[in-house]
MIPAFI-588222 format. One record per residue (C-alpha): x, y, z; residue number from 1. Coordinates in steps of 0.1 Angstrom, whole numbers, plus 5000, padded with zeros to 4 digits. Layout:
N
ATOM     X     Y     Z    n
ATOM     X     Y     Z  NUM
...
***
This chain:
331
ATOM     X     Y     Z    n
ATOM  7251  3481  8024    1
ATOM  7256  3451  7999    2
ATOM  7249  3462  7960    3
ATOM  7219  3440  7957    4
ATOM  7201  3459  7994    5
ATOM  7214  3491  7976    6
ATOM  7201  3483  7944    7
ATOM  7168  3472  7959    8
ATOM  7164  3502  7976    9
ATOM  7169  3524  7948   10
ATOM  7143  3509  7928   11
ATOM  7121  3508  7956   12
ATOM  7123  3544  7953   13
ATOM  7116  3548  7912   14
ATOM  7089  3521  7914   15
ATOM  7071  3546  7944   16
ATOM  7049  3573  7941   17
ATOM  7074  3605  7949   18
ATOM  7115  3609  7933   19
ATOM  7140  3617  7957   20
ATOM  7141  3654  7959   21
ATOM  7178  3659  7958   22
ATOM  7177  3637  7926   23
ATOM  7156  3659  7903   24
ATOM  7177  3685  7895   25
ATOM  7198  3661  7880   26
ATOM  7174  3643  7864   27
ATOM  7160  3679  7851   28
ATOM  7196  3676  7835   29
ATOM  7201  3640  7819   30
ATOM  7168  3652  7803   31
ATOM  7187  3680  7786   32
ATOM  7207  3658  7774   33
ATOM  7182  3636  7762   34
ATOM  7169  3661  7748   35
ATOM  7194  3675  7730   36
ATOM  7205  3642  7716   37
ATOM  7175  3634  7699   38
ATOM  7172  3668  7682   39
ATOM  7208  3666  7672   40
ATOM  7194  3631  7647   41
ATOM  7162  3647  7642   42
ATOM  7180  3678  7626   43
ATOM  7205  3658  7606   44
ATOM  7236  3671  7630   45
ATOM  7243  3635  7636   46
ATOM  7235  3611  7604   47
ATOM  7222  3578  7619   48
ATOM  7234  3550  7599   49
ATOM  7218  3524  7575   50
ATOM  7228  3488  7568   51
ATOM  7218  3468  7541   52
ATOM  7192  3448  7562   53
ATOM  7156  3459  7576   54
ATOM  7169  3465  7612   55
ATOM  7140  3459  7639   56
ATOM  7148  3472  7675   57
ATOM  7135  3457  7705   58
ATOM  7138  3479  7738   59
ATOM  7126  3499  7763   60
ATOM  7124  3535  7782   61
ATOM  7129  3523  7815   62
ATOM  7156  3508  7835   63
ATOM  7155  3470  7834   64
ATOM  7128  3439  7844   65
ATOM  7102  3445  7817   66
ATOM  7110  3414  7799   67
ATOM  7126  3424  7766   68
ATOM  7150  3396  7760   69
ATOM  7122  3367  7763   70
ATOM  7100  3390  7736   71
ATOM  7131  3391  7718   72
ATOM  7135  3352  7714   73
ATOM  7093  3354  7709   74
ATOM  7100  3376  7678   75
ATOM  7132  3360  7663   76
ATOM  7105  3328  7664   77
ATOM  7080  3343  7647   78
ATOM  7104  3361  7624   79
ATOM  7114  3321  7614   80
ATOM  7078  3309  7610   81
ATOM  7075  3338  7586   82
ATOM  7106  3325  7562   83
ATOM  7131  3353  7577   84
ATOM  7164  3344  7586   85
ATOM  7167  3366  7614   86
ATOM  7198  3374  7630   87
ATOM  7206  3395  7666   88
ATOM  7229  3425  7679   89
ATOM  7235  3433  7712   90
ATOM  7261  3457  7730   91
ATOM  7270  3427  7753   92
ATOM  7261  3444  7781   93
ATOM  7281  3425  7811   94
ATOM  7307  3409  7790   95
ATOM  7345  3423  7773   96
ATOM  7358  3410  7744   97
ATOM  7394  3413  7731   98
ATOM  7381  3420  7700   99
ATOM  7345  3432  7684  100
ATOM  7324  3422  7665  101
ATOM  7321  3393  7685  102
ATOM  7304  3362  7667  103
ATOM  7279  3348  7698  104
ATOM  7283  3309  7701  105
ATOM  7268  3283  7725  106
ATOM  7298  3280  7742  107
ATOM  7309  3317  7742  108
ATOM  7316  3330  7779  109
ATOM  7295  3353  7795  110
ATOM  7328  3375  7805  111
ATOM  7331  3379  7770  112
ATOM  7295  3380  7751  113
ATOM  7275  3392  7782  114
ATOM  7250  3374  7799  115
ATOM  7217  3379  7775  116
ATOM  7235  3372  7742  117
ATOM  7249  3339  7752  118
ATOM  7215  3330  7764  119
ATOM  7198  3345  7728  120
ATOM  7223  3325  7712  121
ATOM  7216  3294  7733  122
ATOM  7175  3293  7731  123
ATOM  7171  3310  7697  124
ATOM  7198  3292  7675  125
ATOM  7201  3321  7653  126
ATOM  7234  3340  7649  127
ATOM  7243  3369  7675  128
ATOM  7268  3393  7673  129
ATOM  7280  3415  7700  130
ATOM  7297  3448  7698  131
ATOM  7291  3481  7718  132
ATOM  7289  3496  7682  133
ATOM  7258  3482  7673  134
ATOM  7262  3491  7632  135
ATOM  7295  3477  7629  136
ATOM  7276  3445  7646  137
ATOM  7248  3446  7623  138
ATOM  7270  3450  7595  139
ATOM  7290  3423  7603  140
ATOM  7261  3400  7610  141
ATOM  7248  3406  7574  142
ATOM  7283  3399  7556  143
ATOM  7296  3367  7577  144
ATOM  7254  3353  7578  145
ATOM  7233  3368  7554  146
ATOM  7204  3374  7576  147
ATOM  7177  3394  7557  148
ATOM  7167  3409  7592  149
ATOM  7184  3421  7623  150
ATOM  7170  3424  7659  151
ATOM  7189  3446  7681  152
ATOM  7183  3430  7714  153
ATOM  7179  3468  7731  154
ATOM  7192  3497  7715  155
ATOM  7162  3520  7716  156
ATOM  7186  3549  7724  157
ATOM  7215  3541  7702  158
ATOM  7204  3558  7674  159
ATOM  7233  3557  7657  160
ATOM  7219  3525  7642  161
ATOM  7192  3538  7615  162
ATOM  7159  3512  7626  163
ATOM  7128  3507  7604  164
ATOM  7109  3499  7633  165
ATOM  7105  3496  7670  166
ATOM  7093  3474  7698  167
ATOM  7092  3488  7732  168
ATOM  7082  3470  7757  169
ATOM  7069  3475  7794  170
ATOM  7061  3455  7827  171
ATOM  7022  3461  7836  172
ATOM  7033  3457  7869  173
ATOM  7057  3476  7873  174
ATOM  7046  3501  7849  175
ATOM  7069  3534  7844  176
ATOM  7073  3539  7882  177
ATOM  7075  3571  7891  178
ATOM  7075  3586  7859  179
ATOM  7111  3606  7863  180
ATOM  7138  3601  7846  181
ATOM  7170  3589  7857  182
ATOM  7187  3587  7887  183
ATOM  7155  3605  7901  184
ATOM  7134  3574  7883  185
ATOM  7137  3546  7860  186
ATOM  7131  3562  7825  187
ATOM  7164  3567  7797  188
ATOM  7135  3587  7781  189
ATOM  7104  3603  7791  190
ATOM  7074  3586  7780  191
ATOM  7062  3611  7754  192
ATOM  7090  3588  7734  193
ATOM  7065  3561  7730  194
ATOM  7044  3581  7704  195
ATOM  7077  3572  7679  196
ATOM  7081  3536  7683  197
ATOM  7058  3513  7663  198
ATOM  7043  3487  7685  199
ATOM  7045  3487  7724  200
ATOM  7044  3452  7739  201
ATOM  7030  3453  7780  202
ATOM  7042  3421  7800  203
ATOM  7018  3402  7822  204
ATOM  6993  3378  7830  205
ATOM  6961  3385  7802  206
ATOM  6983  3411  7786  207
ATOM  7005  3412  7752  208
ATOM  7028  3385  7765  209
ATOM  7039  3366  7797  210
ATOM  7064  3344  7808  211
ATOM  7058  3308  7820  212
ATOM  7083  3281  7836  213
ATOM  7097  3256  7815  214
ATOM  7115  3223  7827  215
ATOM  7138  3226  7853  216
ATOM  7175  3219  7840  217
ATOM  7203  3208  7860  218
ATOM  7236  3226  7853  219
ATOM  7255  3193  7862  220
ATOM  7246  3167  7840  221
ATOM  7216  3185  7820  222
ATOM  7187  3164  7833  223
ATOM  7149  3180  7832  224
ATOM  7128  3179  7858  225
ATOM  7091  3196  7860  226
ATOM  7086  3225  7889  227
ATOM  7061  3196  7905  228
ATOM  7095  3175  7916  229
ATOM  7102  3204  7940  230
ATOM  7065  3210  7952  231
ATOM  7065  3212  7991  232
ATOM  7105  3214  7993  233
ATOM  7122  3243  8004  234
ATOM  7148  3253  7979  235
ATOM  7172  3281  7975  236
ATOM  7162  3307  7947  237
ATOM  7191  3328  7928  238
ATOM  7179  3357  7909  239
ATOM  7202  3384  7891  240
ATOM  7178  3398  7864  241
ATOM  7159  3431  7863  242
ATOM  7132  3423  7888  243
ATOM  7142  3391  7905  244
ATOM  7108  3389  7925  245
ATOM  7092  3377  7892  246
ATOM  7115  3349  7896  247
ATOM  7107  3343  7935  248
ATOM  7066  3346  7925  249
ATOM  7067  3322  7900  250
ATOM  7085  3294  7920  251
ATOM  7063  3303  7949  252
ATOM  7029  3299  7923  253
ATOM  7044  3260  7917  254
ATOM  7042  3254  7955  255
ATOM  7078  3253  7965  256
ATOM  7090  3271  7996  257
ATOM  7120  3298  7984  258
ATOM  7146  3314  8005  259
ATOM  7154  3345  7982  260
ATOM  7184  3356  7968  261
ATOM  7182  3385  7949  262
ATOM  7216  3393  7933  263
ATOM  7223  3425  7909  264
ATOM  7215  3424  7873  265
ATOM  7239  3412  7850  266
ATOM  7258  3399  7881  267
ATOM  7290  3382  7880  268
ATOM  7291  3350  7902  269
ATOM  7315  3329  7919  270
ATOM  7309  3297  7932  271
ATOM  7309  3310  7972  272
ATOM  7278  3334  7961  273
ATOM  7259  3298  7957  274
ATOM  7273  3281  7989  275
ATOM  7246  3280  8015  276
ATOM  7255  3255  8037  277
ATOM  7233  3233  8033  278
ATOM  7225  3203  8006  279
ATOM  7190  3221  7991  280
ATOM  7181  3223  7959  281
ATOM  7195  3257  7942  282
ATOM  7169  3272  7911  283
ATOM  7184  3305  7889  284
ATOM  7172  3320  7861  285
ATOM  7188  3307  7827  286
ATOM  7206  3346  7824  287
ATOM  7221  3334  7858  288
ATOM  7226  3296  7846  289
ATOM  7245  3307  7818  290
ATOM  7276  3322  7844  291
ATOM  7271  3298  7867  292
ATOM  7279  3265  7846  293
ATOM  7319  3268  7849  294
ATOM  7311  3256  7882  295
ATOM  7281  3234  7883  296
ATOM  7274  3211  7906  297
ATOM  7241  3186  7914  298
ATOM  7224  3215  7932  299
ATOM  7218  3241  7907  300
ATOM  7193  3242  7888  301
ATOM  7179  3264  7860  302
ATOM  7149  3272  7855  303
ATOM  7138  3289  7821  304
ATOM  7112  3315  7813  305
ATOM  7089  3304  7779  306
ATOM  7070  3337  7764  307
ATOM  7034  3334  7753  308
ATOM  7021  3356  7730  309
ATOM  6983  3366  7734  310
ATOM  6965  3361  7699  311
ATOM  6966  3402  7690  312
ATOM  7004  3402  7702  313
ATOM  7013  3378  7669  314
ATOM  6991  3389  7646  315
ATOM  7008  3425  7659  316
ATOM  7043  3413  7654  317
ATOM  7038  3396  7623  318
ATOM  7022  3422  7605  319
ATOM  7052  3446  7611  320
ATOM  7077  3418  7601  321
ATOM  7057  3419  7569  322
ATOM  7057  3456  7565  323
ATOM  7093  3457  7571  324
ATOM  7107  3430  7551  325
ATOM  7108  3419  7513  326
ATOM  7074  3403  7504  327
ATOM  7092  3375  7487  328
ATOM  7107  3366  7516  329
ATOM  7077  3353  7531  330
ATOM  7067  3330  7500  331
***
């Protein structure tokens, strides 16, 4: 079985209505552990750490898809309409450097930075800093760009990293799944954790926020295209994200015909995984686009995902902003 049919089955399980049996045990065990962990900071055993910046955490309890890099570049933008000079840290999942901290560019490669970073640092134009020790990162973010806030892209459970305040966020469709923890579900923490964090942000249509196509962009010569150019075409879809039928849907929604290709998240490509045989268009995700433009070619396209935030969703955000930060910063 390939990763992506094995991955695909596996969440087919969490996202059910029963955990595989011979799974709960351990899951009764990673719980423990949890468990444990928590009490360990709660109890002052281990001393989480403090930086000289309001740190704001973005993140979730559950195991991918739920949308919490697009809320992250939703609240680095309303963190700079408020007057902040916002800055990001991320653990870089997917990518090694030689060296950490790793100052995030434009042209930074995914194989080093990680796919989501690169694409923060891309769309948000605010510095990024990788590191899988998230309060050297922040600290290093503050000295070499004076940010008066930092988001950690993720990091709900690295507590290590002392936070004044978290965003968790969650799919409505996709909900909690089967409510176990992992591997016997999709949780890192069982839910009761939500009662700590500060604001919980649900991602869908008529909820907190949701996610809307933007211009088509080709990876070969960076021309923009609406979805409508590929209405009634049949194109080949490329999807290595969290929940890749999100992706699919939305193409579908714009009236093109997709041939799926659901690859695993954070999934390193080479240009034979986007050979088909055939001259068809080719539409990814910009977290795919971003590994894939070493070897662009006319075909590929990306397609990005804008975030919409309901009415209730700002006003949310921006009044913990506020609460977190120095009043005179938003003068």
């Amino acid at each position: 079985m390939s990763a992506s049919r094995l991955s695909a089955a596996i969440e087919r399980r969490w996202y059910g209505t029963h955990a595989p049996r011979l799974l709960v045990p351990l899951a009764a065990l990673y719980g423990l552990i949890v468990a444990a962990r928590r009490l360990a900071y709660r109890r002052g055993w281990r001393v989480a750490q403090r930086v000289e910046r309001p740190v704001l955490v973005v993140g979730n309890i559950s195991v991918g898809g739920s949308g919490k890099t697009p809320l992250t570049l939703a609240v680095v933008a309303r963190a700079r309409a408020l007057g902040l000079r916002p800055g990001v840290v991320s653990r870089g999942y997917g990518g090694r450097a030689e060296h950490y901290p790793l100052d995030v560019r434009c042209d930074t490669s995914p194989a080093e930075g990680g796919d989501e970073p690169v694409l923060i640092a891309q769309r948000a134009g605010v510095p990024v800093v990788v590191d899988p020790d998230r309060v050297a990162a922040a600290r290093f973010l503050i000295a070499e760009h004076g940010v008066d806030l930092v988001i950690a892209d993720d990091g709900l459970q690295h507590y290590q990293l002392a936070r004044d305040a978290e965003i968790a966020v969650r799919d409505a469709r996709r909900g909690y799944g089967n409510g176990w923890l992992l591997p016997a579900g999709p949780l890192r923490e069982p839910k009761a954790r939500l009662a700590c964090v500060d604001l919980e942000c649900i991602q869908g249509a008529g909820r907190d926020f949701w996610l809307e196509s933007g211009m088509a962009r080709s990876l070969a010569d960076g021309r923009v295209a609406t979805l409508d150019t590929f209405r009634g075409t049949t194109v080949h879809a490329v999807a290595g994200i969290g929940e890749p039928d999100r992706f699919f849907d939305m193409l579908e929604a714009a009236g093109i015909d997709v041939i799926r290709h659901a690859a695993p998240d954070h999934h390193r490509y080479k240009a034979a995984d986007l050979d088909f045989g055939d001259d068809r268009a080719v539409l990814m995700t910009e977290k795919d686009a971003v590994k894939c433009a070493v070897f662009a070619n006319r075909a590929l396209w990306a397609v990005p995902a804008v975030t919409r935030l309901s009415p209730d969703c700002t006003n949310e955000i921006d009044a913990l902003l506020r609460r977190i930060t120095p009043m005179q910063e938003h003068e």
